[in-house]
C-alpha positions in Angstrom: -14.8 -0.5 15.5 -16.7 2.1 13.5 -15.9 3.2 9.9 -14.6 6.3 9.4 -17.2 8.9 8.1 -16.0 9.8 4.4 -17.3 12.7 2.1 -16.5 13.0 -1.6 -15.9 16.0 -3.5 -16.3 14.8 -7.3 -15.7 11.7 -8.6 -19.6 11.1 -10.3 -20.7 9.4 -13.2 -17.7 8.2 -15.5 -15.0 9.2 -12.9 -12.2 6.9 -12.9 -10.2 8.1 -10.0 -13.1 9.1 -8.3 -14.8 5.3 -9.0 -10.8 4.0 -7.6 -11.2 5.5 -4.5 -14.4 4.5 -3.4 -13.4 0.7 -4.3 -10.5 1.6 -2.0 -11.9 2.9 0.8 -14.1 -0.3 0.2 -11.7 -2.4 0.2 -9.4 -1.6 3.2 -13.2 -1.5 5.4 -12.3 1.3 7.2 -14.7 4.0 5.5 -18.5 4.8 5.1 -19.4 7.3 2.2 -21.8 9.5 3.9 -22.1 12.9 1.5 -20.3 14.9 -1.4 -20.4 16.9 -4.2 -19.9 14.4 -6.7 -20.8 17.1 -10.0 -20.8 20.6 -10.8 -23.8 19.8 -11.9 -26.4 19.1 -9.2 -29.1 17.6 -10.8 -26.3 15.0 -12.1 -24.6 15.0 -8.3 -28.2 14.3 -7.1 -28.7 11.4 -9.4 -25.3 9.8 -8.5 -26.0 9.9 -4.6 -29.2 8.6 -4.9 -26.8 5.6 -7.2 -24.8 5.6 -4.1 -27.3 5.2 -1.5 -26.4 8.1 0.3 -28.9 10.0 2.0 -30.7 12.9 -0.4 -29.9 15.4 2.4 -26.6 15.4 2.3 -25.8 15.3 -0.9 -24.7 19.2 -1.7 -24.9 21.9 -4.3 -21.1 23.0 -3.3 -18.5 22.6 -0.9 -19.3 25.2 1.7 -22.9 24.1 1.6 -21.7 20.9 1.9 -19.0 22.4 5.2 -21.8 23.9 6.4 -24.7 21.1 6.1 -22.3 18.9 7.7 -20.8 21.1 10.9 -24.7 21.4 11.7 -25.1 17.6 12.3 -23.7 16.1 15.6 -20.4 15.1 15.9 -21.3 11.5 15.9 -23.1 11.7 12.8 -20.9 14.2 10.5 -18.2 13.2 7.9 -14.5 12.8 9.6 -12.8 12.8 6.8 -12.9 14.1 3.1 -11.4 12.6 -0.4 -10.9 15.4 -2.8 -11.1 14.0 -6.2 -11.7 16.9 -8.8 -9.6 18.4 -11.6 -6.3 19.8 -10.2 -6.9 23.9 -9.6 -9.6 22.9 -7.5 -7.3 21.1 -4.9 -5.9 23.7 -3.1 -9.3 25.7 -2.2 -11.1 22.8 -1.4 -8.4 21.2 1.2 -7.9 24.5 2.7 -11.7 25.1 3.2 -11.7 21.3 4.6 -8.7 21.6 6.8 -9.8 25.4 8.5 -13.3 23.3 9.4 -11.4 20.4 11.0 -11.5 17.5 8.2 -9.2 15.4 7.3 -8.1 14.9 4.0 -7.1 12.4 1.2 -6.3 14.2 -1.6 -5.3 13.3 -5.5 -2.0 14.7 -7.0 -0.7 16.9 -8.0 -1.6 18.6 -4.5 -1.7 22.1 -5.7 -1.0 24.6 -8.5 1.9 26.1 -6.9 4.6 25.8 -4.7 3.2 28.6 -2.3 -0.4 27.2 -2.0 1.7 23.9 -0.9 3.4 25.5 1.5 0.2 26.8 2.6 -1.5 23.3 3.3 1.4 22.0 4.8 1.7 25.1 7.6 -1.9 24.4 7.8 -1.8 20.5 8.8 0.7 21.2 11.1 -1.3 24.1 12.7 -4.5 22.1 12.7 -2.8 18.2 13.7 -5.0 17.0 10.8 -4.3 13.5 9.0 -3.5 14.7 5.1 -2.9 11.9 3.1 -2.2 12.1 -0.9 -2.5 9.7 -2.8 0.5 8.8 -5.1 -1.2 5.4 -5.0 2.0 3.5 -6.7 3.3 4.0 -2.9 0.4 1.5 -1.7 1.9 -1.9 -4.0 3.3 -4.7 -1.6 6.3 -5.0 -3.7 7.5 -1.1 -4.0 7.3 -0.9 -0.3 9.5 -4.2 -0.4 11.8 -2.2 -2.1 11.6 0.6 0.1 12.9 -1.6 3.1 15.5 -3.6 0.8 17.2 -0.4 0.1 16.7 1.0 3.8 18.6 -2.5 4.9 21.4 -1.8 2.5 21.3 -4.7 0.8 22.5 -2.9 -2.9 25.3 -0.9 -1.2 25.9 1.9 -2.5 23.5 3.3 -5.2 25.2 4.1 -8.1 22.2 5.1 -10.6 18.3 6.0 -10.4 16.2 5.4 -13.6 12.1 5.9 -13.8 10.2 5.9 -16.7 6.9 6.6 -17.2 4.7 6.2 -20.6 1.5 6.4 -21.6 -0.1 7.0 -25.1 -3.7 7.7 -24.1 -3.4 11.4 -25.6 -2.6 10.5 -29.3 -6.2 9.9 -30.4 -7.6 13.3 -28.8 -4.4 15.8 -30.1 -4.6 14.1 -33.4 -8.3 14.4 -33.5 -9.0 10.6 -33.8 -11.4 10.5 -31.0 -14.3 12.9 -30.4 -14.2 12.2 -26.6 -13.7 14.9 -24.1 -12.4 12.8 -21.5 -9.3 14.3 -20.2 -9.0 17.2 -22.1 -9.2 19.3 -19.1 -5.2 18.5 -18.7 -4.6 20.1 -21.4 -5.8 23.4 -20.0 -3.5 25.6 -18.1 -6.5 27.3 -15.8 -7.3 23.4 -14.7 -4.0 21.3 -14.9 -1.5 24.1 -13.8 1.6 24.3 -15.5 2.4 20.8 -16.8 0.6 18.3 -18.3 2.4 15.3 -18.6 4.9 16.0 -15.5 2.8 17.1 -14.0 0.3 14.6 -14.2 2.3 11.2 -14.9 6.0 12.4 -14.1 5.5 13.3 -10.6 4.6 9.5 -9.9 8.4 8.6 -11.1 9.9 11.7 -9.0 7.8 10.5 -6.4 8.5 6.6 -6.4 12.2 7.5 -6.3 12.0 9.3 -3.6 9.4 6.8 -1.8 12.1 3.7 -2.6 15.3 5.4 -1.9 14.8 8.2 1.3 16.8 10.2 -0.7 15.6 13.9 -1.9 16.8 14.6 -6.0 18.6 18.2 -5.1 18.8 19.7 -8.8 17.0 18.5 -11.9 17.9 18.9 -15.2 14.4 18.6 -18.0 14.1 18.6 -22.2 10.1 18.7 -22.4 8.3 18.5 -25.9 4.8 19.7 -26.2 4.9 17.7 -29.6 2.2 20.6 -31.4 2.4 23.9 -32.0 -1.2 24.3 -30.7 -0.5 22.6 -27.1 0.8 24.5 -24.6 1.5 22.5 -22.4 4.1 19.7 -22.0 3.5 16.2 -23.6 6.7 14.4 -23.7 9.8 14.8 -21.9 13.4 14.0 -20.1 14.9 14.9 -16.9 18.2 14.4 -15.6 18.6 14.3 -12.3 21.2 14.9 -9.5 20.9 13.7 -5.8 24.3 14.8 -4.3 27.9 13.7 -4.8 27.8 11.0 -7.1 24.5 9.6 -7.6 22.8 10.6 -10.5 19.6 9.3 -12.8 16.8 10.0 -14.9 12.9 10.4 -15.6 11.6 9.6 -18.7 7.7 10.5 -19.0 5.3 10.9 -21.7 1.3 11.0 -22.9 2.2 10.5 -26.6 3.8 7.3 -27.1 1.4 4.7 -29.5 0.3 1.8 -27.5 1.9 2.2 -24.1 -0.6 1.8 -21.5 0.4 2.7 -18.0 4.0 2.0 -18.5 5.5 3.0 -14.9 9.1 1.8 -13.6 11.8 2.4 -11.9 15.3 0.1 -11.3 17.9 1.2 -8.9 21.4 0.5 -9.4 23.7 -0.5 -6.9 27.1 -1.6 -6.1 26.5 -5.2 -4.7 22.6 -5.8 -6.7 20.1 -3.9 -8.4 16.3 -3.9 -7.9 13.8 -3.1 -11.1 9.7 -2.8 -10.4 6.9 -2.1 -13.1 3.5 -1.2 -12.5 1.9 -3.2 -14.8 3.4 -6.6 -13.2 3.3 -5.4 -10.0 3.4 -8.7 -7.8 7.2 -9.5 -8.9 10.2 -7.4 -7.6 13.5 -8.4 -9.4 17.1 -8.3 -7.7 19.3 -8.5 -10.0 23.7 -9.3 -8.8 26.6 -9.7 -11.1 27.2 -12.5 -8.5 24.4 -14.4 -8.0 21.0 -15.7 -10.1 18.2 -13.2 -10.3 16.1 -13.1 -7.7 12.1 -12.6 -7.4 10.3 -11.5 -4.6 6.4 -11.8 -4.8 3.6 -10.2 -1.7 2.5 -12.7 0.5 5.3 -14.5 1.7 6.5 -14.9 5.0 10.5 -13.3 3.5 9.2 -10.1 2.8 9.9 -7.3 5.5 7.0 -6.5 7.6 5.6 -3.6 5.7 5.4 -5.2 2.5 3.3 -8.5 4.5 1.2 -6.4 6.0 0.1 -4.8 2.7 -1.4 -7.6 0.6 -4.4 -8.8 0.7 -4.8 -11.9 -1.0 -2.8 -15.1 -0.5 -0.2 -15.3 -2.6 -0.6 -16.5 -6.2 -3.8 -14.2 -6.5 -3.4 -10.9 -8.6 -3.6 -7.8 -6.6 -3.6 -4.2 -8.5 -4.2 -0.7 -8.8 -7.7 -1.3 -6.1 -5.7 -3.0 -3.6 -2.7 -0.4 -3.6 -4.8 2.7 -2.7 -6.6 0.6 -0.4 -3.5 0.6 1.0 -3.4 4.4 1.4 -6.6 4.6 3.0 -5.9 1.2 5.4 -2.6 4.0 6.4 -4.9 7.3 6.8 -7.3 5.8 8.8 -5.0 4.7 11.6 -3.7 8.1 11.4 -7.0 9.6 11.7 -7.9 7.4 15.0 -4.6 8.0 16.3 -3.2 4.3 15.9 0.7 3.5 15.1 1.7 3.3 11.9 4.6 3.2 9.4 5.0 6.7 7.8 5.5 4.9 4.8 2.0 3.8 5.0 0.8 6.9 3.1 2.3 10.1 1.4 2.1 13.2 3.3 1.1 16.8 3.1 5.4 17.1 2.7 5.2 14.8 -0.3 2.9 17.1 -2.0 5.6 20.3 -1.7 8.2 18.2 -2.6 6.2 17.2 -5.8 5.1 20.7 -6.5 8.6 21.9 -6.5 9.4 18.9 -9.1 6.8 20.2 -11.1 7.9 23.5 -11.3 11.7 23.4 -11.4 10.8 21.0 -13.9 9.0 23.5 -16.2 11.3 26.6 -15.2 14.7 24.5 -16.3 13.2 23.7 -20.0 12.0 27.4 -20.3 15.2 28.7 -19.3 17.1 26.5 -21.8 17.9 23.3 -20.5 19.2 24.4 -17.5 20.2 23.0 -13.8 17.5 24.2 -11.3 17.5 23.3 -7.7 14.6 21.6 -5.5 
């Protein structure tokens, strides 16, 4: 079978997530990296294709040169599918541009800037029949999707609480002028991170994984956010409570400023006959916990996980898989979707999962400038 023709926009020299997705796409050996814009800069762009190994002509000063330059080659030849890979205000032009020329997309969260350009792309893939996929690539570890099909199965009964938490500290040397690097500091910027910074870039993982595990939408939130200087707009630190309907209630914890965390994602769900608990960085053990029985672990690669789950690792078991192997994951998902194979919708986020993030985002930001107020989703 042949790869799937990829084009990058962004993701050049020094680019973590950019770097994360070609491993990916690597990894699950469904895509070939064919052409981009990898850098506002061309010269710089230039130099990283030619790192690449991707031919000099089709490596592209912007991205309607590079729409255009690539709807001029036969359809045989020309890039399927595009990963869009550059600082967030730059999402919602590009995808739209992509999807109106007939490309399917993988795109990096937070999807949009707004609620209404979300809206927008999803109307659009449902117009067009185009594969979206974004990549909330916590969705792509064995064990969260075991957790997924645990709680489809009913095995905790009734949920009775939802707690996430996500912490970081990363931001502390650059807000405290510690460190002279620039990395980042773009998130700090209204024009290129949108309205949030740390929700919007870390939280919406949490909202995300809750809704990913459980199938259940969070109906009103509830958010304390802390900016933690005077000379940052934008948020930092913060709390949301969280309401699903009836009873069921939880919590999001999310910050950029606390000293020495790392990439400190989790999330336990609480139910009436056992609990499960996940965290990203020990990713290969799932924990059920009973007030009835001994804890139990489940690990990937083991014939007792659901199908799902088995079908997602990619190692036997007893060998670390992480943050590669995930959004290979993904991208294993968007390419059976792009050549029209079965799959399991929890394979990948969707276009929908974007909206439904943008609305955290923003209800998010509206209830802690309106007080501390309940705001619905």
């Amino acid at each position: 079978m042949k790869k799937i023709r990829m084009g990058m926009t962004g993701g050049g020299f020094g680019a973590f997530i950019g770097d994360a997705h070609r491993r990916a796409s690597r990894i699950c050996n469904d895509f070939e990296l064919v052409c981009g814009v990898f850098d506002v800069d061309y010269e710089r762009s230039k130099a990283f294709a030619a790192k690449e190994g991707i031919d000099p002509a089709r490596c592209y000063e912007n991205v309607d040169a590079m729409i255009e330059g690539e709807l001029k080659l036969p359809a045989d030849v020309r890039m399927q599918s595009v990963s869009i890979v550059v600082p967030n205000a730059l999402h919602f032009p590009f995808a739209k541009k992509f999807l109106q020329n007939g490309f399917h997309l993988v795109c990096e969260k937070p999807m949009t800037m707004t609620v209404e350009e979300a809206e927008e792309l999803e109307r659009l893939v449902a117009s067009t029949g185009l594969t979206f996929a974004l990549t909330h690539t916590y969705t792509g570890y064995p064990m969260v999707r075991q957790m997924r099909d645990l709680v489809a199965k009913g095995v905790l009964g009734t949920i009775q609480r939802i707690d996430a938490q996500y912490y970081q500290g990363w931001i502390n040397s650059i807000i405290h002028g510690t460190d002279s690097r620039i990395t980042g500091v773009w998130r700090l910027d209204p024009k290129h991170a949108g309205v949030s910074s740390c929700m919007g870039d870390i939280g919406v993982h949490a909202f995300n994984l809750i809704e990913y595990t459980t199938g259940l939408e969070i109906k009103e939130i509830l958010s304390d956010l802390s900016s933690v200087k005077d000379d940052i707009s934008l948020d930092l630190d913060g709390t949301v409570l969280l309401r699903f309907g009836g009873k069921l209630k939880g919590v999001i914890r999310s910050s950029q400023v606390c000293g020495g965390e790392e990439n400190g994602l989790t999330i336990a769900i609480y139910g009436s006959k056992a609990s499960l608990k996940w965290s990203q960085e020990d990713p290969n053990y799932l924990y059920m916990l009973s007030d009835t029985e001994p804890t139990r672990i489940y690990k990937p690669a083991h014939g007792y996980n659901e199908k799902l789950a088995e079908e997602s690792h990619t190692m036997p078991s007893g060998h670390p898989e992480g943050i590669y192997e995930a959004l290979a994951n993904i991208y294993k998902g968007t390419a059976k979707s792009i050549r029209g194979e079965k799959f399991n919708p929890g394979e990948f986020p969707t276009v929908h999962d974007g909206v439904r993030g943008m609305k955290f985002i923003h209800a998010v930001v509206e209830s802690n400038k309106k007080g501390n107020v309940w705001i619905s989703i």
